[in-house]
C-alpha positions, 0 to 999 in steps of 0.5 A: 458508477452507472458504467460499472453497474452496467458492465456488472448486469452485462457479465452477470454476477456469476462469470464475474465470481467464476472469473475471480475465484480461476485467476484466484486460484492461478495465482495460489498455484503460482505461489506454492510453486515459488515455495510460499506458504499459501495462508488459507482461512477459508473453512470451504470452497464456498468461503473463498474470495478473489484475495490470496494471502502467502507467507515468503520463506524466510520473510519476517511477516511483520511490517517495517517500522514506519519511516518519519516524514523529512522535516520541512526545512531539510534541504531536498538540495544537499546530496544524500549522507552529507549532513548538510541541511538549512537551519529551521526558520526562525519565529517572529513575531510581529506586532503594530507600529514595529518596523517590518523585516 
């Protein structure tokens, strides 16, 4: 943390802002380019920031439905689309003076 201040007081707050809003701006520039939709909330130059949000054409700009976790007793060894998979381990349930597995 102490590094990143320092390099911080070095640059100087002002080339750091001036840096980010050029590279900012390269990059939207890029986008419209590419035929994306810039997507700009700023109201003025003053209320820009170093974050570019676009829209691809012909994109749908909602995110994908999450993906379940495997199951843990899925076999990361059966070859993908088989089917093939362990069955879950069993609960047992143990108790004093019963004979172990």
């Amino acid at each position: 943390m102490g590094a990143a201040v320092e390099v911080i007081e070095l640059a100087g707050i002002a080339a750091i802002e001036a840096t980010v809003l050029a590279r900012a701006a390269a990059v939207e520039e890029a986008v419209r380019r590419a035929g994306a939709e810039v997507l700009a909330p700023w109201r003025g130059p003053e209320e820009r920031a170093g974050i570019v949000c676009f829209r691809l054409p012909g994109e749908d700009p909602r995110p994908p439905p999450p993906v379940s976790p495997t199951p843990a007793w899925w076999s990361p060894a059966a070859p993908a689309g088989s089917g093939c998979h362990r069955t879950p381990p069993r609960r047992r349930t143990w108790r004093a003076g019963w004979p172990g597995p």
